[in-house]
VEXMI-882441 format. One line per 8 residues: number of its first residue (from 1); their letters; for each residue x, y, z of N, C-alpha, C, CB. Coordinates in nm, 3 decimals. Atoms other than C-alpha are relative to their C-alpha. Glycine has a CB too. Layout:
N
NUM> A> X,Y,Z,X,Y,Z,X,Y,Z,X,Y,Z  ... $
% end
This chain:
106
1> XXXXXXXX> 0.085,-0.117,0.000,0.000,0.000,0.000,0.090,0.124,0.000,-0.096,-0.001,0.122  -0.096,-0.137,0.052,0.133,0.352,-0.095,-0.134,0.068,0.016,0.093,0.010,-0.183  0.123,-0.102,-0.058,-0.083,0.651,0.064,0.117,0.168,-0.040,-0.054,-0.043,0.244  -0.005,-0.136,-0.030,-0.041,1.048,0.022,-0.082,0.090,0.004,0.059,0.042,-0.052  0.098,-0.136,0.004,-0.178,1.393,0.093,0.040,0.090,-0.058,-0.033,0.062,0.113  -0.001,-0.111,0.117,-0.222,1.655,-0.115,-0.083,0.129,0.077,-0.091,-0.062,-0.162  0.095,-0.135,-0.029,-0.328,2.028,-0.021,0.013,0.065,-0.139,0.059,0.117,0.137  0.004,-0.122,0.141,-0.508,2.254,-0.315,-0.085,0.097,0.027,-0.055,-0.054,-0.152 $
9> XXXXXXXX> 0.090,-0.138,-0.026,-0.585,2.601,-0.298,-0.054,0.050,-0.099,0.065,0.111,0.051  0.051,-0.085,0.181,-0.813,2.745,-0.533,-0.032,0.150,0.022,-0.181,-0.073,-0.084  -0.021,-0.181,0.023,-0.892,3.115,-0.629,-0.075,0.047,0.087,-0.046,0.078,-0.144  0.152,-0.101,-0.093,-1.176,3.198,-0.394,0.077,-0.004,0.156,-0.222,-0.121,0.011  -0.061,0.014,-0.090,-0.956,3.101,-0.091,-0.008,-0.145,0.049,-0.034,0.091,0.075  0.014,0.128,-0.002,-1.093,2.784,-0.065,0.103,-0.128,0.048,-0.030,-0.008,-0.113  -0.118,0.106,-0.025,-0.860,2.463,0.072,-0.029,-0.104,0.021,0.081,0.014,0.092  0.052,0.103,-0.068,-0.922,2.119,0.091,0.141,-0.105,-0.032,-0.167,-0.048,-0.060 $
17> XXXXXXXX> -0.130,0.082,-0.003,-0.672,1.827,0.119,-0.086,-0.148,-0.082,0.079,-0.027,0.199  0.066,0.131,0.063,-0.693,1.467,-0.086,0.076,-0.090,0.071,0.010,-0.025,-0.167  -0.129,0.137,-0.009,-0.573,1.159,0.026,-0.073,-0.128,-0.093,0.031,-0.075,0.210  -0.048,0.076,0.084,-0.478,0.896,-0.204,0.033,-0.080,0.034,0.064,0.026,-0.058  -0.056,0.177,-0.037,-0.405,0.516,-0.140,-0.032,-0.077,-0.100,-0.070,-0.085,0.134  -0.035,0.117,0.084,-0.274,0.257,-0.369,0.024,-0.103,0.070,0.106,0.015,-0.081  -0.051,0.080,-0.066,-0.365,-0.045,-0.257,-0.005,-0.143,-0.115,-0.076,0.000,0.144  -0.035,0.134,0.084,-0.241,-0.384,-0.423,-0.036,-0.135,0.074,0.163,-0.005,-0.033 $
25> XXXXXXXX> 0.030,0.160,-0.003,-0.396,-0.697,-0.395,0.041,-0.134,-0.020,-0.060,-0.016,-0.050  -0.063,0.104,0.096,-0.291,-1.054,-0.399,-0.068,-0.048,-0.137,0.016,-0.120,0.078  0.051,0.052,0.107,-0.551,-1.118,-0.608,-0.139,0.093,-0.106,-0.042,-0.135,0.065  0.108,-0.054,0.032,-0.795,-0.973,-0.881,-0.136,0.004,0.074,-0.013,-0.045,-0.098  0.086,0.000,-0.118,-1.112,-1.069,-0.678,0.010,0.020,0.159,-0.039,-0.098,-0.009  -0.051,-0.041,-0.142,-0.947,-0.977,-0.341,0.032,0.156,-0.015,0.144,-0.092,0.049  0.007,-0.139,0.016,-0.943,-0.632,-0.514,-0.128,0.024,-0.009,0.071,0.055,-0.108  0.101,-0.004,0.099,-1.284,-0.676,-0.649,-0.045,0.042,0.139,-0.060,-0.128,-0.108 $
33> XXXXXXXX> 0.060,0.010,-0.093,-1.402,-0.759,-0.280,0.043,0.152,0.110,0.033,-0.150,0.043  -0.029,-0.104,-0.147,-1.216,-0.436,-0.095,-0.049,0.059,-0.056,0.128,0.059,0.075  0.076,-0.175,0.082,-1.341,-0.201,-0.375,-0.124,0.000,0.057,-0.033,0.016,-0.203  0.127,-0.017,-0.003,-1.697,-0.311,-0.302,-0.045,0.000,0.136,-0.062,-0.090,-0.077  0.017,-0.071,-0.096,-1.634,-0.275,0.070,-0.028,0.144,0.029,0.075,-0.024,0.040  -0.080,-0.149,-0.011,-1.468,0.063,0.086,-0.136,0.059,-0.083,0.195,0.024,-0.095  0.125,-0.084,0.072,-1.755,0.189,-0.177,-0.128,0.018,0.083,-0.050,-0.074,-0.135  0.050,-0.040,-0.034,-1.988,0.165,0.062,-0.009,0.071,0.155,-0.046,-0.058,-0.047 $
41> XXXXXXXX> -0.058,-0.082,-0.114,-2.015,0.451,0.308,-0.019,-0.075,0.168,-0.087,0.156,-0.009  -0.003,0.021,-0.161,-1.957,0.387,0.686,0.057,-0.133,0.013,-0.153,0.006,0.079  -0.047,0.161,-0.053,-1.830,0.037,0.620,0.201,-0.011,0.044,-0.046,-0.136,-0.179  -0.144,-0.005,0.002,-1.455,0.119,0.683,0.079,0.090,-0.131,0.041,-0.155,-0.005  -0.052,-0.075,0.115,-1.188,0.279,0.469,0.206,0.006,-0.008,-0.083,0.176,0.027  -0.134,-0.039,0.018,-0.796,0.306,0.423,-0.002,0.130,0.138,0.031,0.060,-0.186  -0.026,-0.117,-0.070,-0.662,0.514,0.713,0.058,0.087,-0.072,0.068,-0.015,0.106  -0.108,-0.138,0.089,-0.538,0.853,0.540,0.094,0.015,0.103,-0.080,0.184,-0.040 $
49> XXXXXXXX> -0.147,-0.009,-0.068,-0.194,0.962,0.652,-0.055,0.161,0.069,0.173,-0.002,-0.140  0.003,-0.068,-0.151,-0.203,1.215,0.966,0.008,0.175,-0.068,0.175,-0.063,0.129  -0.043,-0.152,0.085,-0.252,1.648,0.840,0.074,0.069,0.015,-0.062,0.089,-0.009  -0.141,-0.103,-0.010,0.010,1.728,0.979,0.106,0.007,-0.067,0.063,-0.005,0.100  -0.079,-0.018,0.137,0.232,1.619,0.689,-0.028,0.097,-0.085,-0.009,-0.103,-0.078  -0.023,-0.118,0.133,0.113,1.878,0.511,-0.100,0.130,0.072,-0.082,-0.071,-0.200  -0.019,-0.158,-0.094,0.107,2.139,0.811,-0.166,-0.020,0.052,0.041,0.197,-0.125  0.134,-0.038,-0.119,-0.272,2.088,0.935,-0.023,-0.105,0.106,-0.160,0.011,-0.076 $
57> XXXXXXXX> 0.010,0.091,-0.137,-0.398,1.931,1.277,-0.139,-0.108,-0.050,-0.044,0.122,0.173  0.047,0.133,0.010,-0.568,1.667,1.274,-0.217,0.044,-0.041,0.057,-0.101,0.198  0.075,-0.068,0.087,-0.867,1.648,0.987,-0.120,-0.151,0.006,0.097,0.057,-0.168  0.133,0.081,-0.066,-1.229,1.483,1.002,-0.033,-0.056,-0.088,-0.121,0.065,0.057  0.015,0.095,0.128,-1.271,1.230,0.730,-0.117,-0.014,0.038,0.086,-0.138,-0.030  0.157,0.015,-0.009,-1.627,1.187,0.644,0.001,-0.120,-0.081,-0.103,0.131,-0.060  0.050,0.114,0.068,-1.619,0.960,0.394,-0.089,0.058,-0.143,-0.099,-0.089,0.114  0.088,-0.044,0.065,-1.865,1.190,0.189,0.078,0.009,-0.189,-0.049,0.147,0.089 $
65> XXXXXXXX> -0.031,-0.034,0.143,-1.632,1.309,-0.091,0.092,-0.091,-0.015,0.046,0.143,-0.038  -0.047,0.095,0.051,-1.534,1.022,-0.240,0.012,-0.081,-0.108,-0.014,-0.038,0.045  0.034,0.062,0.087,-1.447,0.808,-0.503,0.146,-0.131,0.010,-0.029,0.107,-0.133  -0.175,0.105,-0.013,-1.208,0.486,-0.597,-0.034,-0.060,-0.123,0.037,-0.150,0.156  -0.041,0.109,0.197,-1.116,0.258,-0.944,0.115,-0.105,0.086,0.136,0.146,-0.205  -0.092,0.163,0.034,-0.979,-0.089,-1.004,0.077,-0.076,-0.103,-0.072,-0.093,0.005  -0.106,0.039,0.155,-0.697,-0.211,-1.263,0.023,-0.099,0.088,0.158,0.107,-0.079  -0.076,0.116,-0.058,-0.665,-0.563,-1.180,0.023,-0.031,0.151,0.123,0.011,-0.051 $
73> XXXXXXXX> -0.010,0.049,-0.142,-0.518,-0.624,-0.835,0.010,0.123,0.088,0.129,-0.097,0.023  -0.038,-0.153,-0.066,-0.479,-0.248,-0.745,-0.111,0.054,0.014,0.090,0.102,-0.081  0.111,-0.034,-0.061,-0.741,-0.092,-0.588,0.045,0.174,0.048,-0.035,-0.121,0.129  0.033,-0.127,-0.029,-0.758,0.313,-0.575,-0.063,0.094,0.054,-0.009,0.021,-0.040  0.077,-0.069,-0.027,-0.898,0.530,-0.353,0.054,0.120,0.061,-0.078,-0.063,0.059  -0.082,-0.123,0.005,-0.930,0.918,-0.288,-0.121,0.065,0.114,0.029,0.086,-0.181  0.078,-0.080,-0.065,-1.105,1.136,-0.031,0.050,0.096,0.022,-0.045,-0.036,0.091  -0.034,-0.159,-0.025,-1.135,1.501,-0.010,-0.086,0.025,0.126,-0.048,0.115,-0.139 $
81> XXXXXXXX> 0.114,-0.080,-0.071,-1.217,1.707,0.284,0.037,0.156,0.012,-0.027,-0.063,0.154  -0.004,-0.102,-0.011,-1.224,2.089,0.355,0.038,-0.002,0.082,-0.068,0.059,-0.015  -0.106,-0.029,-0.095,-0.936,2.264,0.509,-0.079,0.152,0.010,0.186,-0.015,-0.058  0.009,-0.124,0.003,-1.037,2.640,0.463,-0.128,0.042,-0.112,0.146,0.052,-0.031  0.123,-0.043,0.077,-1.362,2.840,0.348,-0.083,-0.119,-0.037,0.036,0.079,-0.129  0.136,0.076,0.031,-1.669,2.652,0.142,-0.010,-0.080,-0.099,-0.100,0.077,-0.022  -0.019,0.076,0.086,-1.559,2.429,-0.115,-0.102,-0.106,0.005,0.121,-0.036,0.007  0.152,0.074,0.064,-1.899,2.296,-0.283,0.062,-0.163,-0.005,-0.062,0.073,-0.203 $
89> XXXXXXXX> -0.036,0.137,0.019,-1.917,1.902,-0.240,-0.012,-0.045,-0.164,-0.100,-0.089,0.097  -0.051,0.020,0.117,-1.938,1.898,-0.608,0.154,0.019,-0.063,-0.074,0.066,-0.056  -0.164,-0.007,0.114,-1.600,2.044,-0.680,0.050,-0.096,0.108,0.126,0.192,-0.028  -0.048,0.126,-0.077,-1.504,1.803,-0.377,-0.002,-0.136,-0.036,-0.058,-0.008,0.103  0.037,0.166,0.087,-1.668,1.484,-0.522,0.116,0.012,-0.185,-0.270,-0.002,-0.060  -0.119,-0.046,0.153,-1.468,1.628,-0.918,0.138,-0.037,0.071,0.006,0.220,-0.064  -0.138,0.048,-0.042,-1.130,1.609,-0.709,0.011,-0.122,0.029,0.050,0.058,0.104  0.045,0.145,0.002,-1.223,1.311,-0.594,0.033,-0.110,-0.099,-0.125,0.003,-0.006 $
97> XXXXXXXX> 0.018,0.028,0.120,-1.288,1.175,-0.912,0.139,-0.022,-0.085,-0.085,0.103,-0.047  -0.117,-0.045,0.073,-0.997,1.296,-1.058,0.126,-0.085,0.060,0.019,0.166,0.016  -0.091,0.002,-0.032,-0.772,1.225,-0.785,0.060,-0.166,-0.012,-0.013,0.070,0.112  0.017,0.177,-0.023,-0.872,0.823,-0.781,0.055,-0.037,-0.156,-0.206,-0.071,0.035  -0.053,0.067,0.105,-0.737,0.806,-1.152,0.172,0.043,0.015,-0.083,0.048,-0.148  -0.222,-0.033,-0.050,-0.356,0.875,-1.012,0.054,-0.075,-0.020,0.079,0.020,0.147  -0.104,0.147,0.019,-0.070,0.656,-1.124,0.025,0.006,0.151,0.174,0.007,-0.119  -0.060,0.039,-0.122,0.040,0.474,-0.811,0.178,0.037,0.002,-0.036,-0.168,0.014 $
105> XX> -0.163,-0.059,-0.001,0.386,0.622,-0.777,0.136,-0.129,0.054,0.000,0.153,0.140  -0.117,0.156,-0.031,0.680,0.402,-0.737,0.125,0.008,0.106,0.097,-0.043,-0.157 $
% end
């Protein structure tokens, strides 16, 4: 498994952070089975890595803005939450979105 956080500021003042986890499976259906955990809300999730790596105190995962993808044994998932001002859960769910198609870094 390979996890990071990301902070993005946009023009209105706006701030929210992503986290990102690549997780690898032994097996295609042992990916199949965490994706279709993790997809649904409240059932568990990848711990995100701690906000203070990227300077904030400690941040309230909801679960809400979310999304994740599956290539085979790798299993992707991304959650955004709001650091600063009102960042619409639409452009939250779009990062989201976006963030869950990330190469897994090496």
């Amino acid at each position: 498994m390979r996890r990071v956080l990301y902070v993005l500021d946009g023009s209105n003042g706006d701030r929210v952070v992503v986290s990102v986890s690549w997780v690898r499976m032994r097996s295609v259906e042992a990916a199949r089975r965490l994706q279709d955990l993790v997809d649904v809300h409240g059932t568990g999730n990848i711990r995100p890595l701690p906000g203070a790596l990227v300077g904030e105190g400690r941040i309230n995962w909801t679960g809400w803005n979310y999304d994740s993808t599956r290539s085979g044994k790798q299993v992707t998932i991304a959650e955004v939450e709001p650091l600063r001002g009102r960042p619409s859960a639409a452009y939250m769910d779009d990062v989201a979105e976006v963030a869950a198609q990330f190469p897994r870094p090496r």
